[in-house]
C-alpha positions in Angstrom: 62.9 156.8 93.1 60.8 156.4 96.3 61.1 158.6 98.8 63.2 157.1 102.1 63.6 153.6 100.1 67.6 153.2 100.7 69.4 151.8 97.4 72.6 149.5 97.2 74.5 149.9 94.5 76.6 146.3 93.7 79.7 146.7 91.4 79.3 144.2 88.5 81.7 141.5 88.0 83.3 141.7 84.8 85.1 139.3 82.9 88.4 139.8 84.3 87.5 139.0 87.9 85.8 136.0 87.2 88.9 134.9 85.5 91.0 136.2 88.3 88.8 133.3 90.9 88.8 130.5 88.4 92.4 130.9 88.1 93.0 131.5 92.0 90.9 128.0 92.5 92.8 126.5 90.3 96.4 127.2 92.0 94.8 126.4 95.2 93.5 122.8 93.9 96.7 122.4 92.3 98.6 122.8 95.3 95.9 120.4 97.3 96.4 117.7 94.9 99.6 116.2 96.4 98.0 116.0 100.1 94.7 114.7 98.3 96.7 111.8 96.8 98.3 111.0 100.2 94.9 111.3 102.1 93.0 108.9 99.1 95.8 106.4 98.9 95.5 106.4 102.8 91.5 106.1 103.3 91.7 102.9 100.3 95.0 101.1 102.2 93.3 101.3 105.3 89.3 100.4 105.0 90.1 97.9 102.0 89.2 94.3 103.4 89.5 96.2 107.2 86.3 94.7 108.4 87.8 91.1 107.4 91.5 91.6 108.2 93.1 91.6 110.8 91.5 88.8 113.3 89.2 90.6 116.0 91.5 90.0 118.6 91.1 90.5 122.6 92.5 93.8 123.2 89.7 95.3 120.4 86.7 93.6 122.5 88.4 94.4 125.8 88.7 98.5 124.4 84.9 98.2 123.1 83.2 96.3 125.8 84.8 98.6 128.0 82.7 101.3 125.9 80.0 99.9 126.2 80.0 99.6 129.9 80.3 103.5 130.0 77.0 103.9 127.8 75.1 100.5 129.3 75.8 100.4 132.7 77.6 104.3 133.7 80.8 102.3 134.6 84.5 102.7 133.4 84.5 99.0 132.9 82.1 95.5 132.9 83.5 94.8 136.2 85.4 96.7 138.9 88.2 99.3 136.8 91.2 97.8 137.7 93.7 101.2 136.2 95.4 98.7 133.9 94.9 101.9 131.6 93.6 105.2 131.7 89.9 105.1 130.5 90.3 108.1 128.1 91.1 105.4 125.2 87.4 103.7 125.2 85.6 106.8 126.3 86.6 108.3 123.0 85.5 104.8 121.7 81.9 105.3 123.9 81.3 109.3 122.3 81.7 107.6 118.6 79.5 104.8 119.1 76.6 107.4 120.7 77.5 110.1 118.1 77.7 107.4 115.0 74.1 105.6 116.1 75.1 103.0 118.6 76.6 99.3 118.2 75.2 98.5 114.5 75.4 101.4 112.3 78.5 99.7 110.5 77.3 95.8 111.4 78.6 95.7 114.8 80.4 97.1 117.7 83.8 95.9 116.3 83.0 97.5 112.8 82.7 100.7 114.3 85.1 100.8 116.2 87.4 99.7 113.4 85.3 103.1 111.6 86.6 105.5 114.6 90.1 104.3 113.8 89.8 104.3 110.1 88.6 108.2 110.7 91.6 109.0 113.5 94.1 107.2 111.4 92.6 109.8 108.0 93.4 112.2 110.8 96.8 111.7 111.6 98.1 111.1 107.9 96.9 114.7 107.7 98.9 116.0 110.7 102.1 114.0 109.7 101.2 115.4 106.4 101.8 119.3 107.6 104.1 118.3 109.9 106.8 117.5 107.6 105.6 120.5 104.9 105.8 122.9 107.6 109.2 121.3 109.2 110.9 120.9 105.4 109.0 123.7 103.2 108.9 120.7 100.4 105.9 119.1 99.6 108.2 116.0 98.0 109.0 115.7 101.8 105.6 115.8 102.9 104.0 113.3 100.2 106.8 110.7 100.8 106.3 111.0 104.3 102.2 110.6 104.3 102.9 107.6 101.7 105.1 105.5 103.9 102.7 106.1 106.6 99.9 105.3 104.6 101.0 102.1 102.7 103.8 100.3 104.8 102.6 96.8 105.6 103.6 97.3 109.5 101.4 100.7 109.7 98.4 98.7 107.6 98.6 95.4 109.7 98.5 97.5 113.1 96.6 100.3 112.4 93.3 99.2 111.8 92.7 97.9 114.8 91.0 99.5 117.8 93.9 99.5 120.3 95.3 102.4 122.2 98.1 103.4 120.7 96.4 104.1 117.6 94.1 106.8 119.0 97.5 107.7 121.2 99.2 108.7 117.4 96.5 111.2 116.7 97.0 113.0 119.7 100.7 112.9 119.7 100.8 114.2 116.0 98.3 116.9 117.3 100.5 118.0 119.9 103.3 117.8 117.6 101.8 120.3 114.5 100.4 122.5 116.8 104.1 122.6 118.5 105.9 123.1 114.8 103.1 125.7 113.9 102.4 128.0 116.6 103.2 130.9 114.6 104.2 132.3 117.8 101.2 132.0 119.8 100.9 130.6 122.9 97.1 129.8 122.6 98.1 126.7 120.4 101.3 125.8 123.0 98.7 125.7 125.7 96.2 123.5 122.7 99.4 121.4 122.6 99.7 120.6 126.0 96.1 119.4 126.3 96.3 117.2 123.0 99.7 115.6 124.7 97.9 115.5 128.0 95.0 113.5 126.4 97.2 111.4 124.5 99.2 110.3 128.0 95.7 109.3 129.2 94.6 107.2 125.6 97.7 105.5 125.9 100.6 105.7 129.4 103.6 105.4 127.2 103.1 108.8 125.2 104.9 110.1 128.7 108.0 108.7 127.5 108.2 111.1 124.9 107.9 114.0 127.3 111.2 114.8 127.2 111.1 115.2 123.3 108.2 117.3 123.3 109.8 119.6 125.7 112.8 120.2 123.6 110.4 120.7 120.4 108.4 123.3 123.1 111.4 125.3 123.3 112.9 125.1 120.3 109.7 125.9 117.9 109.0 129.0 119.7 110.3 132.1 119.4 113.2 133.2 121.8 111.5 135.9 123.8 108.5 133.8 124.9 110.2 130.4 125.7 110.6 131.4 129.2 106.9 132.1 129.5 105.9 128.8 127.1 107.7 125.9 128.5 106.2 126.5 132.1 102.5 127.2 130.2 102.9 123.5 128.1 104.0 121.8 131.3 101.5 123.0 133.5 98.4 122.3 131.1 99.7 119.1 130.0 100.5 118.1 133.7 96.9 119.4 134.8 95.1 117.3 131.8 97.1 114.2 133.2 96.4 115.2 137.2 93.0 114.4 136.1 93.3 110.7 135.9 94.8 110.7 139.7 92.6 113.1 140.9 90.0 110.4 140.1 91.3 107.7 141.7 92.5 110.0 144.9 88.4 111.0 145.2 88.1 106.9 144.7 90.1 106.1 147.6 92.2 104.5 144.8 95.4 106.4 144.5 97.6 104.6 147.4 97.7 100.8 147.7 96.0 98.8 150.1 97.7 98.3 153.4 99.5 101.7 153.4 99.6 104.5 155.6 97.6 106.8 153.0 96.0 103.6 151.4 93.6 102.4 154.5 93.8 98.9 155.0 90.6 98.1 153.7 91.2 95.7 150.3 90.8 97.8 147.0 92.9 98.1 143.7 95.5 101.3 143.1 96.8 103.5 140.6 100.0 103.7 141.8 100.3 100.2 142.5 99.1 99.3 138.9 101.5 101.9 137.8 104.2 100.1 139.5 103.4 96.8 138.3 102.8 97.8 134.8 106.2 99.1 134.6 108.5 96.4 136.9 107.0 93.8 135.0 110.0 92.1 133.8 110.8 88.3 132.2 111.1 89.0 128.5 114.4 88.6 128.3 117.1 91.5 128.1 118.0 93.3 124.1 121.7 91.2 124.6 120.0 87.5 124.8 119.2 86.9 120.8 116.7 84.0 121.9 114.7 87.0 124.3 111.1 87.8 123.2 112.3 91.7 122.2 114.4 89.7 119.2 112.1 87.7 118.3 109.4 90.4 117.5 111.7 92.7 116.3 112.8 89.3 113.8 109.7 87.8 113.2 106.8 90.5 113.6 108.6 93.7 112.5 111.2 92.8 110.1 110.2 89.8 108.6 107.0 92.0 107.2 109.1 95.0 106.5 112.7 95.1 106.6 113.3 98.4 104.3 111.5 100.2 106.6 114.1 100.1 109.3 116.8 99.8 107.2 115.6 103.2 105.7 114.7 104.3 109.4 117.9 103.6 110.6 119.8 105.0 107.6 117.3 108.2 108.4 118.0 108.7 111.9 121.8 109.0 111.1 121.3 111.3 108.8 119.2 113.6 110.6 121.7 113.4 113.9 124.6 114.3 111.9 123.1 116.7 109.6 120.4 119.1 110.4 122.6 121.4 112.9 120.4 124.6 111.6 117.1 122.9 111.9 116.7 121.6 115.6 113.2 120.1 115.5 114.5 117.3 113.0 116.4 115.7 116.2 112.9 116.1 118.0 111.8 114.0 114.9 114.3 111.4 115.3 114.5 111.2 119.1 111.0 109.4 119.3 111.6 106.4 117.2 115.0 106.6 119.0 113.0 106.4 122.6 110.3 104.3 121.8 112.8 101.6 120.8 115.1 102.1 123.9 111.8 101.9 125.9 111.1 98.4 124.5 114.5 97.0 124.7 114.7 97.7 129.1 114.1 93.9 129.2 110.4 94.6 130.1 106.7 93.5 128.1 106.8 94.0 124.5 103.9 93.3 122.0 104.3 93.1 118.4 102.1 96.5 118.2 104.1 98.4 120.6 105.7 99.8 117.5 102.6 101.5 116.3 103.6 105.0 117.7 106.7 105.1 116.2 105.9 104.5 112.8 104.5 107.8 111.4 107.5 109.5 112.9 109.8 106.7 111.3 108.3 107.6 108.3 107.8 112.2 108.6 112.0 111.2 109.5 112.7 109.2 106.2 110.9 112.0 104.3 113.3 114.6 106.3 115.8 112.7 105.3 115.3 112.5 101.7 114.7 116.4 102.1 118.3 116.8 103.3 119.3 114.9 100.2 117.4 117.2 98.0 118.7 120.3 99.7 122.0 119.1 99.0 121.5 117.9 95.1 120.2 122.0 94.8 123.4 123.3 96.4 125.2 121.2 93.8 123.3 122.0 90.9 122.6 125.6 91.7 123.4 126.4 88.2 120.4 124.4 86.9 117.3 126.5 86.3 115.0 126.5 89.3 112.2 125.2 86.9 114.6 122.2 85.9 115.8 121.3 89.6 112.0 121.3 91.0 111.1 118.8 87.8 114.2 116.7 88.5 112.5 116.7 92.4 108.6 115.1 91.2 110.2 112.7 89.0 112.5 111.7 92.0 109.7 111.6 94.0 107.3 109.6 91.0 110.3 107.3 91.2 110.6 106.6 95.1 106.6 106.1 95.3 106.9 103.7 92.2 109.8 102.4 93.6 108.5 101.5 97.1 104.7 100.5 95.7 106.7 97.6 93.5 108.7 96.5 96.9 104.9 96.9 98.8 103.3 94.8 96.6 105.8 91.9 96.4 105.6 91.3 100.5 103.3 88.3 101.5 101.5 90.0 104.1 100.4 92.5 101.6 98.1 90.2 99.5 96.8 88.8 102.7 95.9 92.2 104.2 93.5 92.8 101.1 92.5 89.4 100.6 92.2 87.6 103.4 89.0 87.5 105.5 90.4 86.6 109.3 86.9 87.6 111.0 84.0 85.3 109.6 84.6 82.1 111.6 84.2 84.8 114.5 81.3 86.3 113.5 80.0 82.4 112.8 80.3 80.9 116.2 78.5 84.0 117.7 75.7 83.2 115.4 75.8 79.7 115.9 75.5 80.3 119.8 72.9 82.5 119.0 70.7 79.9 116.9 71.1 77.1 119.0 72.0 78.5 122.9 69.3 79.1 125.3 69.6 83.1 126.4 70.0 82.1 130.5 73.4 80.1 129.2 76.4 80.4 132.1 79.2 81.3 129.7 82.7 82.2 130.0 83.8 83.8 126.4 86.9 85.2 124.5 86.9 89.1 124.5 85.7 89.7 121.3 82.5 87.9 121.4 81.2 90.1 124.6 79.3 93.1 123.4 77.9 91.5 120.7 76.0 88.7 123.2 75.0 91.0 125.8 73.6 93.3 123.6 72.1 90.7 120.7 72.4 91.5 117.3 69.2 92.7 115.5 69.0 90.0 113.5 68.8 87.9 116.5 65.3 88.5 117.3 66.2 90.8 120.5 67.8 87.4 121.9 71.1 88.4 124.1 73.0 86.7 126.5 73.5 88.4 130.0 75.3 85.6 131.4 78.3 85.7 129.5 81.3 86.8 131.3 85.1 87.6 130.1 87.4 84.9 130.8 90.4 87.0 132.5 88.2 88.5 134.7 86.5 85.3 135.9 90.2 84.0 136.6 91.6 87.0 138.2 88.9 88.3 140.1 87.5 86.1 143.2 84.6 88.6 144.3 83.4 88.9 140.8 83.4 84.9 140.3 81.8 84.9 143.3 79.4 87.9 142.4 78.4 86.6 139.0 77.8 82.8 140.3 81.2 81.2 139.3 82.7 79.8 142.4 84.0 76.4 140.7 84.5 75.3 137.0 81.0 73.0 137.1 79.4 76.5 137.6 80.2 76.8 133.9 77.8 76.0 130.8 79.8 76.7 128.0 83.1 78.4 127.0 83.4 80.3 123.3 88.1 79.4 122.7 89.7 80.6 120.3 93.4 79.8 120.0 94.6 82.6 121.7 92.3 82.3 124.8 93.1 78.4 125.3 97.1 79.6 124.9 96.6 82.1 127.6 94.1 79.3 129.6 97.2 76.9 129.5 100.2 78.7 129.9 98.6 81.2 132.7 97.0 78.4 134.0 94.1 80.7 134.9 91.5 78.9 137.3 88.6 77.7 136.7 88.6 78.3 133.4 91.4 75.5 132.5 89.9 72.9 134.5 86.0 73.8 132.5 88.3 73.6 129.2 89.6 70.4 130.0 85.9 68.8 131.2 84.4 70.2 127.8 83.7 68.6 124.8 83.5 70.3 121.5 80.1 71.0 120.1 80.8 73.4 117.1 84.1 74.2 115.5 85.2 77.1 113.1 88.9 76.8 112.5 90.4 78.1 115.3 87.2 79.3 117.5 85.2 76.3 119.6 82.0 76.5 121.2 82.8 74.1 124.0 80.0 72.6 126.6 81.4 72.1 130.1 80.2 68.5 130.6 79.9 67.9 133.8 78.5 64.5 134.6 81.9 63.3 132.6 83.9 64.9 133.8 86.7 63.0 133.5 86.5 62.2 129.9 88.8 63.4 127.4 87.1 64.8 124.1 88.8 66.0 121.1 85.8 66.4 118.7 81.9 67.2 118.5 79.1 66.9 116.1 79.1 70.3 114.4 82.5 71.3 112.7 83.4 73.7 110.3 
């Protein structure tokens, strides 16, 4: 042996211990299969057909052009940020676009932003996943929860798109599992209180489930430091949310206009937002049957799924009545329990504002079913363990059969994979593209902004810097005035769909309404027009043009 040459000796691995990690591999996969199933059946429900279905609507090229102002033009906005929400939402949406390669990596601006909430919503079927395995100690519980989250029609229709309150549910499910499994340290409380701080500022209505989250605070930790981590979670989360005031107070922004603190100089407010956000009333109250909250809750939400609130409902009971031992199962059902009180004051409601409250319908119909399996193994306690568990799965086979059948037969489900809502969109864009001079004065529908001010590649490095969004235009005199649209004659064109001429007509918003009704139709693709504003006829009435579709 060489003098001063230092020798290692390595023990062989024998037979034995390479036996020992094939088998250890093999438990571990085994007991990942379930939550693999769950997070497959997830990714195929959502990105199936997701580029194609649902319709691209306003709120998606509101969120993304509202990205792209961050990374084009170092502004919260296109225009002046008015604090109709906080801006954490579409800054999220800006960081995915830079990180993933900008606006066409997936074929445009609104595919990738469907891609960021395709990944969030992978995401959150993984928290609700945990959630309810770490809340029920049954990973039946767990896999029927993650299914109903991943597959119900109402969480497939709504959760693709790029809206708040889908990037709102991640957070909130982060804050949640971090809550349920702190193992008793306060470093994830204080990671809680900044996921549920961020969520408030994706999406305002996550504070309504502050009161929840500080009941699961207290009762998820251990005795001796609740007194030292309910202040810690409220502090953090408060700071997180201080941030979004802070920024309008350095603004000038926090106070309205004509106020002692506010200045009299003319400029928008938080508060005052904040206040009109929430007084904004006229939807009729939860005791007229005729009221808009009945006629989503009729038409949008049970008409596409009515077993899922029938099971809901029949899940909440449960839960209230029996989980006296296990407190965090009322935390569970207390949100749907919120959210729907919240949207019955009498106050706005969308079809969509039900998005948050579905994976926590479904983590409490899987708690549910848990109790009932609890029970059954009380009752048959004098089965072998080995027989009860298999008597469990084939339960649990049955219930995902069971509710896959009942999935399949609904309408809208054969629609979701099938349909293609997006092309006549994506048509009229390139239509305008092909046969629109780049200098055109337009006034367009949401979704079709990015895409012309930017110009797709295959456009030939052709955009369209004139184009402006239509609410803005109507709300907003200094930007009409800024951007050269003091009348409707200052108009070239207008890009409708059917949405965007309901709002023109019933809103009656100037003077976009009065271009609409001086325009003549010059291409058509179903329910989206490319309309020229004609202006030397201007009182002529036209219901048809040369190019339709």
């Amino acid at each position: 042996m060489p003098v001063g040459r230092k020798v290692v000796l390595v023990p062989a691995v024998g037979r034995r211990g390479t036996w020992r990690d094939i088998t250890r591999f093999g438990r571990e996969l085994r007991s990942a299969l379930p939550l693999l199933f769950v997070l497959s059946l997830a990714l195929g429900a959502h990105s199936f057909n997701m580029l194609n279905y649902p319709i691209f609507d306003q709120d998606e090229g509101t969120y993304i052009s509202s990205a792209w102002a961050i990374l084009h033009l170092g502004k919260l906005m296109p225009y002046e940020y008015d604090y109709g929400h906080s801006p954490a939402g579409w800054i999220q949406l800006a960081a995915w676009l830079k990180a993933s390669g900008g606006y066409w990596t997936f074929g445009s601006p609104l595919n990738s932003g469907r891609f960021f909430i395709m990944l969030l919503h992978i995401g959150s079927i993984f928290l609700l996943y945990k959630i309810a395995l770490q809340l029920s100690r049954r990973k039946s519980v767990a896999v029927i929860a993650g299914f109903i989250f991943a597959v119900s029609p109402l969480a497939v229709a709504y959760q693709r798109r790029i809206n708040l309150d889908n990037m709102m549910v991640f957070w909130v499910l982060l804050s949640f599992y971090l809550l349920v499994n702190n193992k008793n340290h306060l470093g994830r409380v204080a990671l809680s209180a900044i996921a549920f701080g961020v969520a408030v500022l994706t999406k305002e209505t996550a504070a309504f489930f502050l009161p929840v989250y500080l009941y699961v605070v207290w009762f998820a930790m251990h005795p001796l430091q609740r007194r030292m981590g309910l202040p810690l979670w409220t502090a953090i989360s408060g700071s997180v949310v201080s941030i979004y005031f802070l920024y309008a107070a350095l603004h000038g922004e926090l106070f309205p206009a004509g106020t002692l603190l506010g200045g009299s100089g003319k400029h928008v407010s938080l508060l005052e937002t904040l206040a009109w956000q929430t007084g904004r009333t006229g939807y009729g109250s939860i005791l007229d049957t005729g009221s808009r909250f009945w006629q989503v809750v009729n038409v949008s939400w049970l008409g596409v799924d009515r077993l899922f609130f029938a099971l809901a409902a029949l899940a909440i009971v449960m839960i209230m009545v029996g989980t006296v031992k296990n407190r965090l199962y009322l935390g569970v059902a207390a949100i749907p329990v919120i959210l729907f009180a919240y949207m019955a004051r009498g106050g706005v409601i969308f079809d969509f504002y039900i998005t948050p409250g579905i994976p926590f319908i479904a983590l409490a119909i899987g708690l549910a079913l848990g109790l009932l399996f609890d029970g059954a193994g009380r009752a048959f306690r004098v089965v072998p363990v080995g027989i009860r568990n298999a008597g469990v799965a084939l339960l649990v086979v049955a219930a995902v059969a069971t509710l896959s059948v009942y999935y399949l037969s609904i309408p809208i489900t054969t629609e979701v994979f099938t349909a293609n809502r997006t092309a006549e969109e994506k048509m009229a864009l390139d239509w305008v593209a092909q046969n629109l001079p780049a200098n055109t004065k337009m006034v367009v529908d949401n979704y079709a902004f990015t895409e012309m001010r930017e110009g797709r590649p295959e456009w030939g490095g052709k955009n369209f810097p004139n184009v402006q969004l239509y609410w803005t235009i109507a709300l907003d005199p200094d930007t009409r005035e800024r951007v050269g649209i003091r009348t409707w004659k200052d108009i070239d064109y207008l890009l409708t769909t059917s949405i965007m001429v309901m709002d023109l007509k019933r809103e009656k918003l100037q003077p976009m309404l009065e271009a609409y009704q001086q325009s003549e139709i010059v291409a058509k693709f179903d329910e989206v027009e490319v309309r020229k504003v004609d202006v030397q006829n201007a009182d002529r009435a036209v219901t048809a043009g040369p190019w339709v579709r």
